[in-house]
TIMIRO-325095 format. One line per field, with one value per atom (N, C-alpha, C, O): residue number from 1; residue in three letters; atom name; x, y, z. Coordinates in nm, 2 decimals. Atoms other than C-alpha are relative to their C-alpha. Layout:
<recs>
nr <- NUM; ...
rest <- ALA; ...
atom <- CA; ...
c1 <- X; ...
c2 <- Y; ...
c3 <- Z; ...
</recs>
This chain:
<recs>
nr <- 1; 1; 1; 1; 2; 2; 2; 2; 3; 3; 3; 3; 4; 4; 4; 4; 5; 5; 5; 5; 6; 6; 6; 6; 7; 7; 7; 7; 8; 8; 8; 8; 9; 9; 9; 9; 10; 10; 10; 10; 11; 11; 11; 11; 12; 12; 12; 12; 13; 13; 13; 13; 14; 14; 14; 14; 15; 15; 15; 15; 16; 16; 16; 16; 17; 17; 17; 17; 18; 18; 18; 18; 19; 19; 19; 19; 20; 20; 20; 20; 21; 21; 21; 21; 22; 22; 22; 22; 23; 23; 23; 23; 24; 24; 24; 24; 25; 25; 25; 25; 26; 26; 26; 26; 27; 27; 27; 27; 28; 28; 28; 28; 29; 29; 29; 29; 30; 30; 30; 30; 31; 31; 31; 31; 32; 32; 32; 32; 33; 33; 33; 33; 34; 34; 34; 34; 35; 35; 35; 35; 36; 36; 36; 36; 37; 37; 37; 37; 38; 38; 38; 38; 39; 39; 39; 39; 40; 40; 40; 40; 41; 41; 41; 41; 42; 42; 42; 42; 43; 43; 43; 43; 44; 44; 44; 44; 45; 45; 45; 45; 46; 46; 46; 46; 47; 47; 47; 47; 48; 48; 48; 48; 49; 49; 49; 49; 50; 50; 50; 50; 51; 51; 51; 51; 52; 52; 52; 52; 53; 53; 53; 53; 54; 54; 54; 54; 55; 55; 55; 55; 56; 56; 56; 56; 57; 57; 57; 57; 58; 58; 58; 58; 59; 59; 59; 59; 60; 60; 60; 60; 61; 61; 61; 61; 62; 62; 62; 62; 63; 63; 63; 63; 64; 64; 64; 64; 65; 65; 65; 65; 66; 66; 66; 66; 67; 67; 67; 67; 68; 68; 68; 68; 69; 69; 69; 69; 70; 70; 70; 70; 71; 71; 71; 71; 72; 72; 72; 72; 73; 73; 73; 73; 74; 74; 74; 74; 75; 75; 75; 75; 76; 76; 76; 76; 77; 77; 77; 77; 78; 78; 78; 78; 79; 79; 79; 79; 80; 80; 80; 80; 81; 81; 81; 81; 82; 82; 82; 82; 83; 83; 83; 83; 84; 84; 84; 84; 85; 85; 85; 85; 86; 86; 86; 86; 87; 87; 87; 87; 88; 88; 88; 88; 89; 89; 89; 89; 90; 90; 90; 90; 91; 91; 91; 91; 92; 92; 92; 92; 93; 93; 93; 93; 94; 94; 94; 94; 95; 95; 95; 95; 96; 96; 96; 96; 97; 97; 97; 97; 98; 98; 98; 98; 99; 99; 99; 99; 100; 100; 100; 100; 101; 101; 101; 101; 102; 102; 102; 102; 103; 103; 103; 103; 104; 104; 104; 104; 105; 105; 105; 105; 106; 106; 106; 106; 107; 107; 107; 107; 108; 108; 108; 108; 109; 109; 109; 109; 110; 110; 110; 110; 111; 111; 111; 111; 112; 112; 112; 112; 113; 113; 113; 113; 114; 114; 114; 114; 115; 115; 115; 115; 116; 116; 116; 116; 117; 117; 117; 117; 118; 118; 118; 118; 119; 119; 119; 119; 120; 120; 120; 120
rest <- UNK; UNK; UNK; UNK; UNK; UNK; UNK; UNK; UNK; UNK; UNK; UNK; UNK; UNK; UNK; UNK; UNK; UNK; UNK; UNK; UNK; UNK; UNK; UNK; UNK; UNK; UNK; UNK; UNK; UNK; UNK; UNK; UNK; UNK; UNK; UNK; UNK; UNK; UNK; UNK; UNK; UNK; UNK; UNK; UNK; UNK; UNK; UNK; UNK; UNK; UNK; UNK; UNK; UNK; UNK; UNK; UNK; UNK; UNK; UNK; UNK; UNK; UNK; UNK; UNK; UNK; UNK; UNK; UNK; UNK; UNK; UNK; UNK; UNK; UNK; UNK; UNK; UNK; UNK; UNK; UNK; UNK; UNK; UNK; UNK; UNK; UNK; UNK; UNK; UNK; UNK; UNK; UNK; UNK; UNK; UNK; UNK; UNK; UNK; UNK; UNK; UNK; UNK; UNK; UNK; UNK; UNK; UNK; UNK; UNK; UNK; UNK; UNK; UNK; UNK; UNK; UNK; UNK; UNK; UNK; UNK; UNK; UNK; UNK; UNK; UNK; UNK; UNK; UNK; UNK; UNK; UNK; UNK; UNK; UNK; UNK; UNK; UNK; UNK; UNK; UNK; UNK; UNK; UNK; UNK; UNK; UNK; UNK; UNK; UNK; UNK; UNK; UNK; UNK; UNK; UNK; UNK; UNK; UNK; UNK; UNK; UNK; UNK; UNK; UNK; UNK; UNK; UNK; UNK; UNK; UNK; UNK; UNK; UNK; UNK; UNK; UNK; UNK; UNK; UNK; UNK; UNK; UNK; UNK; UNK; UNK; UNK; UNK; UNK; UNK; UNK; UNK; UNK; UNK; UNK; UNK; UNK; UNK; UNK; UNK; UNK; UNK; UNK; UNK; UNK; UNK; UNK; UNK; UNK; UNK; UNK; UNK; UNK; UNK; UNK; UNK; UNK; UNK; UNK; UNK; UNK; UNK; UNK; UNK; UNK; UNK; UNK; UNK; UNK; UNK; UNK; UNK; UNK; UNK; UNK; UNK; UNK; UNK; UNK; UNK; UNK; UNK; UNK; UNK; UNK; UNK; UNK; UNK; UNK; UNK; UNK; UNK; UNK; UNK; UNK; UNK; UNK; UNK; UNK; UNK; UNK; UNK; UNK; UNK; UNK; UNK; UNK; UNK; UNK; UNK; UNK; UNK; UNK; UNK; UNK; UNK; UNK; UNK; UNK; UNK; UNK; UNK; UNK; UNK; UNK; UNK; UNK; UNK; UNK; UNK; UNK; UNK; UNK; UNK; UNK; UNK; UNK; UNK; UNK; UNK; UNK; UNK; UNK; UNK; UNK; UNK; UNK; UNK; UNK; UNK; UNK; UNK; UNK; UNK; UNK; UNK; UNK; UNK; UNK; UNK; UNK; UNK; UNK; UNK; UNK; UNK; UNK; UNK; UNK; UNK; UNK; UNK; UNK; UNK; UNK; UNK; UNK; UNK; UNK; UNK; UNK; UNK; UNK; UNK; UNK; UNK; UNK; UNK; UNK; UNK; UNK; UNK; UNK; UNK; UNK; UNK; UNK; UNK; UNK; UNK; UNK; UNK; UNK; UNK; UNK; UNK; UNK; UNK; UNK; UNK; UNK; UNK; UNK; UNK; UNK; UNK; UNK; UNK; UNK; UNK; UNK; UNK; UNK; UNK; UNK; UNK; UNK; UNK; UNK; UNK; UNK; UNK; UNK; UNK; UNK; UNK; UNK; UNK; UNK; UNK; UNK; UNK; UNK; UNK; UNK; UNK; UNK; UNK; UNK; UNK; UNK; UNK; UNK; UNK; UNK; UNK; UNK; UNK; UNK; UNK; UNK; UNK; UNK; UNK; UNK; UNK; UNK; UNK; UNK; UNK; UNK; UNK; UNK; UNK; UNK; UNK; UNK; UNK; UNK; UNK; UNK; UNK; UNK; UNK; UNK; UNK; UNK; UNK; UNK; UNK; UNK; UNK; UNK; UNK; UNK; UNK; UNK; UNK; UNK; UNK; UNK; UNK; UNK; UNK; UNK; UNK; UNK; UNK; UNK; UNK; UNK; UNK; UNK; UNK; UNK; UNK; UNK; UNK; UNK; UNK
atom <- N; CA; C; O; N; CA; C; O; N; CA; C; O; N; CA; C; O; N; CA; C; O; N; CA; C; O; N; CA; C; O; N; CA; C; O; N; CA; C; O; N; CA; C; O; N; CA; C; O; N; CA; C; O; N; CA; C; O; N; CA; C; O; N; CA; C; O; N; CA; C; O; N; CA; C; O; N; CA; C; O; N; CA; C; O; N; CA; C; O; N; CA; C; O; N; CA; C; O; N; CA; C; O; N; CA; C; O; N; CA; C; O; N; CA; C; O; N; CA; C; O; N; CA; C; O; N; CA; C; O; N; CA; C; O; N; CA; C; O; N; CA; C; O; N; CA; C; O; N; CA; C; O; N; CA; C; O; N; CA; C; O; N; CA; C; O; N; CA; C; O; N; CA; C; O; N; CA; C; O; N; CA; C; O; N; CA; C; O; N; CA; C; O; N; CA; C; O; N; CA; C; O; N; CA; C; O; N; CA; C; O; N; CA; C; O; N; CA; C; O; N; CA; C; O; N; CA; C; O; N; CA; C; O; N; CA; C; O; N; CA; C; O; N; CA; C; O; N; CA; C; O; N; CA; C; O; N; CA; C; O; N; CA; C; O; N; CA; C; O; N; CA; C; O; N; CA; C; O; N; CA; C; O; N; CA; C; O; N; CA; C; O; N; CA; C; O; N; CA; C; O; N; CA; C; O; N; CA; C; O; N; CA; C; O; N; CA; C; O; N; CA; C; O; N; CA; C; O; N; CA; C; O; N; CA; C; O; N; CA; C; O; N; CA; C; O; N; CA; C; O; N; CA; C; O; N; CA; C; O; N; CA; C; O; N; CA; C; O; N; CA; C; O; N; CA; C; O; N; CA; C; O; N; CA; C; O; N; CA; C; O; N; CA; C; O; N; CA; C; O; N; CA; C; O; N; CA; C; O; N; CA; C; O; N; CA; C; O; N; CA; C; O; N; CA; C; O; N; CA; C; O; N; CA; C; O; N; CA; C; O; N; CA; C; O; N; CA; C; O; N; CA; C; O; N; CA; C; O; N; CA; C; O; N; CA; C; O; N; CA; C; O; N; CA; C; O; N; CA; C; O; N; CA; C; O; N; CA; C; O; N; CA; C; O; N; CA; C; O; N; CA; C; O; N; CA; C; O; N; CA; C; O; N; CA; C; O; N; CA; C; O; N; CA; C; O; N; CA; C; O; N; CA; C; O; N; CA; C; O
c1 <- -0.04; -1.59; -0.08; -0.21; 0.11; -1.70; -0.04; 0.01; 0.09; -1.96; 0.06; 0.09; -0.04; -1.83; -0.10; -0.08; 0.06; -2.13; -0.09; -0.12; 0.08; -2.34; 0.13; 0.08; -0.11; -2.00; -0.01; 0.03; -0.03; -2.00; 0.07; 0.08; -0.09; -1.76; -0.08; -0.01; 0.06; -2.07; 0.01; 0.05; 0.04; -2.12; 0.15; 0.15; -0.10; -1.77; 0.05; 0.05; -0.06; -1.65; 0.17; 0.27; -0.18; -1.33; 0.08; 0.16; -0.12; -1.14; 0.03; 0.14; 0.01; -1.26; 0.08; 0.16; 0.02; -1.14; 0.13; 0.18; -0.15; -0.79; -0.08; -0.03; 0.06; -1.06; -0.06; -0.07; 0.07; -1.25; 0.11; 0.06; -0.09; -0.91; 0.02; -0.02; 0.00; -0.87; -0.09; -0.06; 0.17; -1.25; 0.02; -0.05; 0.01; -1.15; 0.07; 0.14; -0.10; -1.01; 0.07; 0.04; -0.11; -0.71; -0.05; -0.09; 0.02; -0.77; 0.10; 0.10; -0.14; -0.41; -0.07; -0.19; -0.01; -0.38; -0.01; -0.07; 0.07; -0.40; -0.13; -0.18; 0.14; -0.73; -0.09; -0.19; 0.08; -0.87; 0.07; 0.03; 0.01; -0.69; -0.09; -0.19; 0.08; -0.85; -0.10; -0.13; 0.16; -1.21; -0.01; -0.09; 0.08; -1.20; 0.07; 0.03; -0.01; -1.04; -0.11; -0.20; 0.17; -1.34; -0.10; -0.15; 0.13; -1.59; 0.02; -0.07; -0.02; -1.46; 0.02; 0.02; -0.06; -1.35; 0.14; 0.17; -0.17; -1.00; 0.06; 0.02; -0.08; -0.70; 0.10; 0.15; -0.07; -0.51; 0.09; 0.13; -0.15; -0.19; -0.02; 0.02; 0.10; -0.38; -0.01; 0.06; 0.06; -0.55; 0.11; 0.07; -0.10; -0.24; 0.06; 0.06; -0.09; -0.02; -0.12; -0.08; 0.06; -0.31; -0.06; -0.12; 0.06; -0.38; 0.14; 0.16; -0.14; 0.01; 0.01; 0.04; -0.05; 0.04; -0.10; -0.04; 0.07; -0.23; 0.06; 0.07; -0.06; -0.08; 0.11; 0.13; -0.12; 0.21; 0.03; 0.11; 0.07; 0.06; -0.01; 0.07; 0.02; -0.05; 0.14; 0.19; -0.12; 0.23; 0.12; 0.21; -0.07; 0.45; -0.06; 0.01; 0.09; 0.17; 0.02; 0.04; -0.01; 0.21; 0.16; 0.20; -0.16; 0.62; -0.02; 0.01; -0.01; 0.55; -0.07; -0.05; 0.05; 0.35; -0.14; -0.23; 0.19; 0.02; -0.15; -0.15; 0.09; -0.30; -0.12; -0.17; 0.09; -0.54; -0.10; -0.11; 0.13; -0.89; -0.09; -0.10; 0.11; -1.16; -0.12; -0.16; 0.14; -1.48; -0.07; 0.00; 0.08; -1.70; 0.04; -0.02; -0.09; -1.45; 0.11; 0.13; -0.07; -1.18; 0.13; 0.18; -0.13; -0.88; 0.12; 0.08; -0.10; -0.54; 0.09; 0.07; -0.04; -0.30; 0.12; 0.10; -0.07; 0.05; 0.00; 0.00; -0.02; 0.08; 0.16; 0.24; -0.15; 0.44; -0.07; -0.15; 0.00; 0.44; 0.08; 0.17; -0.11; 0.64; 0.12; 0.10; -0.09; 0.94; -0.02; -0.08; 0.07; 0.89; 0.13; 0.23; -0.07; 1.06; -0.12; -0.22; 0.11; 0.89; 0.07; 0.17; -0.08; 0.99; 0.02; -0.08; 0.02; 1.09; -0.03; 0.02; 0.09; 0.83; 0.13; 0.15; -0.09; 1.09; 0.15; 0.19; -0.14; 1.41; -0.03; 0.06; -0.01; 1.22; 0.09; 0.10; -0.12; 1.48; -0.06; -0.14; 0.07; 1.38; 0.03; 0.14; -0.08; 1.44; -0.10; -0.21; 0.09; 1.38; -0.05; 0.03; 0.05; 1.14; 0.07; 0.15; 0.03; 1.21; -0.08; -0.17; 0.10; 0.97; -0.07; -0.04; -0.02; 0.84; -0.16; -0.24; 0.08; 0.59; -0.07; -0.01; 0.09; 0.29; -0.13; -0.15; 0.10; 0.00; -0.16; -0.19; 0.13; -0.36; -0.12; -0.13; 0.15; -0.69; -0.11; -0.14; 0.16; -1.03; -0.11; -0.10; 0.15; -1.35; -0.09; -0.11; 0.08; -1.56; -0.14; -0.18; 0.16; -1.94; -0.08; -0.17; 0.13; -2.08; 0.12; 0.09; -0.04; -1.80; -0.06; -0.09; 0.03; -1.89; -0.16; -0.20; 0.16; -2.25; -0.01; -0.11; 0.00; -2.18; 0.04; -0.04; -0.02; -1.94; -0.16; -0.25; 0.15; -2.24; -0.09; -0.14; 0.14; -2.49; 0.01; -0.10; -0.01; -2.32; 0.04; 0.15; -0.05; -2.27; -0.16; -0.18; 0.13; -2.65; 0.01; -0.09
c2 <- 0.12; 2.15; -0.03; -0.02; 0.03; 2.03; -0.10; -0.17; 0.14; 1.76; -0.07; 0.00; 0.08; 1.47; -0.08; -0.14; 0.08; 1.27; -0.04; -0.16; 0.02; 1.31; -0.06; -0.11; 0.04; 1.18; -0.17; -0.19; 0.13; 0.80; -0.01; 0.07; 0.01; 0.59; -0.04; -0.04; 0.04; 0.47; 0.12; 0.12; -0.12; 0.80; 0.05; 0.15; -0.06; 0.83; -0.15; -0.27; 0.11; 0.63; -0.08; -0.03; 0.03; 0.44; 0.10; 0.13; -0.16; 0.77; 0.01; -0.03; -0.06; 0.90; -0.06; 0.02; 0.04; 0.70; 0.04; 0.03; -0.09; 0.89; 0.12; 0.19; -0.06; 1.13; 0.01; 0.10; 0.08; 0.95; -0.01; -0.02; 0.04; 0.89; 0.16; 0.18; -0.13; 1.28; 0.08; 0.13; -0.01; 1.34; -0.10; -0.07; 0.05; 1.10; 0.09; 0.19; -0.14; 1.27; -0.10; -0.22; 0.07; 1.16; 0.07; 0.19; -0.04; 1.15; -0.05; -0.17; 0.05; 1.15; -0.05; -0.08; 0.07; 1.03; 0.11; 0.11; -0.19; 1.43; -0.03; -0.05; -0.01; 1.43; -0.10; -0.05; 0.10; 1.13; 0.01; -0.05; -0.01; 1.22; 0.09; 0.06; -0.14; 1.55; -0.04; -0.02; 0.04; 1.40; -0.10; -0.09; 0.02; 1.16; 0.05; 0.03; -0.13; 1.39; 0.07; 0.03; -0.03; 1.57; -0.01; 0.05; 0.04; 1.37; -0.11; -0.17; 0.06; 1.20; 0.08; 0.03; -0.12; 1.53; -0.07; -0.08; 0.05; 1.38; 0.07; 0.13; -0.02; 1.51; -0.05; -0.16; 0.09; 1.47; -0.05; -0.13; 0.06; 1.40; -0.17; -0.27; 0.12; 1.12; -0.11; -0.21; 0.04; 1.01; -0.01; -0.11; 0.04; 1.00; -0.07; -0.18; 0.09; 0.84; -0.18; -0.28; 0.09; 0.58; -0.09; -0.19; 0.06; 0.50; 0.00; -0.10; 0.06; 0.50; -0.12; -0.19; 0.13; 0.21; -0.08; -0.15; 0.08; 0.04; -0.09; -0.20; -0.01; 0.10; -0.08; -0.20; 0.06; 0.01; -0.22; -0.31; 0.15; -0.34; -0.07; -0.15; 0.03; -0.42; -0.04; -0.14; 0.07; -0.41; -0.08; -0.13; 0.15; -0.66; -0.08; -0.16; 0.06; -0.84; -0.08; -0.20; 0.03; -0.88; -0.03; -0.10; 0.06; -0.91; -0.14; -0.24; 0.12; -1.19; -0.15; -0.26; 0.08; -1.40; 0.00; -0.07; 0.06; -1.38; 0.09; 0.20; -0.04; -1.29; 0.11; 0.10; -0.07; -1.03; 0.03; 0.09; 0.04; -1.06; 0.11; 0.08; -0.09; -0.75; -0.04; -0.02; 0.05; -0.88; 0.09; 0.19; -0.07; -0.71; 0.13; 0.20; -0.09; -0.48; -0.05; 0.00; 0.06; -0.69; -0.09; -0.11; 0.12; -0.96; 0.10; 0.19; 0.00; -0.85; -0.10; -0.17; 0.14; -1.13; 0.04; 0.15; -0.02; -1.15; -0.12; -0.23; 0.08; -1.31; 0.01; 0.11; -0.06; -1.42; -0.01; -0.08; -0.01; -1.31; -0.07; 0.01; 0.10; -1.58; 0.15; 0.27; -0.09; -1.41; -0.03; -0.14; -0.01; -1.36; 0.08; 0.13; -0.06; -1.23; 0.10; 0.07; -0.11; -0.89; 0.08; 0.04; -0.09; -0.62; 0.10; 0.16; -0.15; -0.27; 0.06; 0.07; -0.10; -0.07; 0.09; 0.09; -0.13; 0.19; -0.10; -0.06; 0.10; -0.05; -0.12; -0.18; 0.11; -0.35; -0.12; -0.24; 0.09; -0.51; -0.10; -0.06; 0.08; -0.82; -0.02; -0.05; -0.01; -0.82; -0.06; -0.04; 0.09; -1.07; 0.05; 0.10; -0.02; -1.00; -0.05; -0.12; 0.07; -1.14; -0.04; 0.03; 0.06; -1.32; 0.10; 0.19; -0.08; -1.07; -0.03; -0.10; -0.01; -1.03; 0.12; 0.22; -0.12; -0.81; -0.05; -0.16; 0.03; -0.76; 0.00; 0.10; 0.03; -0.85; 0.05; 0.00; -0.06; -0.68; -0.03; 0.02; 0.04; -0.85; 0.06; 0.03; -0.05; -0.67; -0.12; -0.24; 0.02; -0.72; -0.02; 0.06; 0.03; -0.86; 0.18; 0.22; -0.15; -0.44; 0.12; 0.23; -0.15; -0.26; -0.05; 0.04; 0.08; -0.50; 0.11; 0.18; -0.01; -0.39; 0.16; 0.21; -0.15; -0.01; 0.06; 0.11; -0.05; 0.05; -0.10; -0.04; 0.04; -0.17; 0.10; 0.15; -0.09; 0.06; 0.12; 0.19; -0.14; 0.40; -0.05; 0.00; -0.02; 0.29; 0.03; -0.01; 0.00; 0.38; 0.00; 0.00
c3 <- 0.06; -0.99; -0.12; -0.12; 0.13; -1.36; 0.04; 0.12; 0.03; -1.41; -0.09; -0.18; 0.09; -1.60; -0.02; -0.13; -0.02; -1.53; -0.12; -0.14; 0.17; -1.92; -0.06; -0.16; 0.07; -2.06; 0.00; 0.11; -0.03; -2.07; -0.11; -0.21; 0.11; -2.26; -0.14; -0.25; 0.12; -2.53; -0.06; -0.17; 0.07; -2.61; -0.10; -0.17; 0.08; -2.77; -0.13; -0.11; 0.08; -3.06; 0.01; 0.06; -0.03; -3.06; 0.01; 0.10; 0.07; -3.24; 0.14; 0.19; -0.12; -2.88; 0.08; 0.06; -0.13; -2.59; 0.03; 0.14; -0.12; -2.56; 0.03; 0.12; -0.10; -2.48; 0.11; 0.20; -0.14; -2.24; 0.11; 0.22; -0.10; -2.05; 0.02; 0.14; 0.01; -2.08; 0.14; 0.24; -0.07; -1.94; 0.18; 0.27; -0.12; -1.62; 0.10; 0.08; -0.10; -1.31; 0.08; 0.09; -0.09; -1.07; 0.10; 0.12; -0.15; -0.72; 0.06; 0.10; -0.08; -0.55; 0.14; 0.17; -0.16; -0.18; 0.07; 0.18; -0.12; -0.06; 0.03; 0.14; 0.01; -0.19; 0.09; 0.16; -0.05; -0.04; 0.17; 0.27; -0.19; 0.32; 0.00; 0.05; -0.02; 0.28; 0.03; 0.14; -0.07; 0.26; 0.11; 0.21; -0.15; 0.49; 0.15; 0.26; -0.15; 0.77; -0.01; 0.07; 0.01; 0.68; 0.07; 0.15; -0.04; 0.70; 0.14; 0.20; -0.16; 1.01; 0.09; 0.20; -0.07; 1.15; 0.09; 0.21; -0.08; 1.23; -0.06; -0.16; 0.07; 1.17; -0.12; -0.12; 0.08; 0.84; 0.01; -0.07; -0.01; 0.99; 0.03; -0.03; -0.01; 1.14; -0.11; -0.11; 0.11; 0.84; -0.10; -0.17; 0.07; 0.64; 0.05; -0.02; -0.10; 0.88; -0.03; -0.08; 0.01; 0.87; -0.11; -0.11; 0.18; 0.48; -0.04; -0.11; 0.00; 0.47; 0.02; -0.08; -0.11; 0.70; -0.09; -0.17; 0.08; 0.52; -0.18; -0.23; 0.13; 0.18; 0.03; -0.01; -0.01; 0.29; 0.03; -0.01; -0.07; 0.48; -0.17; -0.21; 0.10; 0.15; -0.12; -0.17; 0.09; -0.08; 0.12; 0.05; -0.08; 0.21; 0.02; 0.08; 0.01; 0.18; -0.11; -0.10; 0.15; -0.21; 0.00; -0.09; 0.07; -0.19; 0.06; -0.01; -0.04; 0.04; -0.07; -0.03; 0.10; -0.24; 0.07; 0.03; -0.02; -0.05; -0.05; -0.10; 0.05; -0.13; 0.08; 0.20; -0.13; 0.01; -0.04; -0.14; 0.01; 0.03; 0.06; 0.18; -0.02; 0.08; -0.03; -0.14; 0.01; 0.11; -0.10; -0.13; 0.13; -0.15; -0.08; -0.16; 0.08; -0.27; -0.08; -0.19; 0.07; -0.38; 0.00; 0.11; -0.01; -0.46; -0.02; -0.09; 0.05; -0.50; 0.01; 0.11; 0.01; -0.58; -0.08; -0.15; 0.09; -0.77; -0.10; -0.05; 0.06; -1.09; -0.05; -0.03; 0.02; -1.25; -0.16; -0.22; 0.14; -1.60; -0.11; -0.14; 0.06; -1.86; -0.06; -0.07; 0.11; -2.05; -0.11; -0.13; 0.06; -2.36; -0.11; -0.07; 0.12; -2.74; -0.06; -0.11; 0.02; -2.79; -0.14; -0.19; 0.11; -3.07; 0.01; -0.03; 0.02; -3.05; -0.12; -0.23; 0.13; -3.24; -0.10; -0.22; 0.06; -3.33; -0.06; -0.17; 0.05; -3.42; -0.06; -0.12; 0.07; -3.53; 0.07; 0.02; -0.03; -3.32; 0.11; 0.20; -0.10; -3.12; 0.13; 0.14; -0.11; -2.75; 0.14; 0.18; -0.11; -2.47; 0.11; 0.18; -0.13; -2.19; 0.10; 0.03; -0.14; -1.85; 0.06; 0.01; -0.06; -1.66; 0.08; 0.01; -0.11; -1.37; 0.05; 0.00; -0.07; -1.15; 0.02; 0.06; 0.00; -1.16; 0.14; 0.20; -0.10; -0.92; -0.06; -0.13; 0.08; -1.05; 0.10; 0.21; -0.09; -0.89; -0.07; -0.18; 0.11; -0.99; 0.18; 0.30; -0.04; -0.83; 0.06; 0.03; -0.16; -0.52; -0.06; -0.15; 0.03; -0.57; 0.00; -0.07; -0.04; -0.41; -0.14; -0.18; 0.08; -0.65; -0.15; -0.22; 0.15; -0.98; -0.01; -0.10; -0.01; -0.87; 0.00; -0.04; -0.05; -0.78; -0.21; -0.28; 0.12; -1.17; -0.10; -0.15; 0.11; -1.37; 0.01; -0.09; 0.02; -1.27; -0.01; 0.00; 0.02; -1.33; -0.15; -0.18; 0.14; -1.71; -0.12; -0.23; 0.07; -1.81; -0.11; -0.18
</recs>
């Protein structure tokens, strides 16, 4: 596996940072059963079956308008977005938004504290 860890985002100038998104890595939901079946020595069927259900808990959680609270990891919450008169780039042509609903995630007191201090 490469090291990405000498890379930070100061180190690149603006030009850079569609390379910096480049330089990040995706970790699907395989990957993360994989390790922790692992390191729990469970099975992944298990372990999927169980970050499913979670996942899932969560967004019926958010259709139902409420809010969910992780103690030092984090808020998720939905906001409604106004509608809105936007432009298409390419036609110039003006075209009304809709109002809609998005979901908003603001950071936990230990993860604020965990990304701050990997940005040396």
């Amino acid at each position: 596996m490469l090291d990405y860890s000498e890379y930070t985002l100061e180190s690149y100038s603006c030009y850079n940072k569609s390379l910096w998104r480049w330089l990040m890595l995706t970790i699907t939901k395989k990957e993360l059963v994989d390790r922790i079946a692992q390191s729990t020595q469970t099975r992944r069927v298990l372990v999927k079956s169980v970050i499913q259900h979670f996942l899932d808990e969560i967004v019926a959680e958010l259709v139902e308008g409420n809010r969910l609270e992780f103690r030092d990891f984090g808020v998720f919450e939905t906001r409604i977005r106004a509608a809105r008169d936007a432009q298409n780039p390419k036609t110039l042509e003006q075209v009304h938004v809709s109002a809609k609903r998005a979901v908003k995630f603001k950071m936990g007191r230990i993860m604020k504290q965990t990304l701050g201090n990997n940005q040396e």
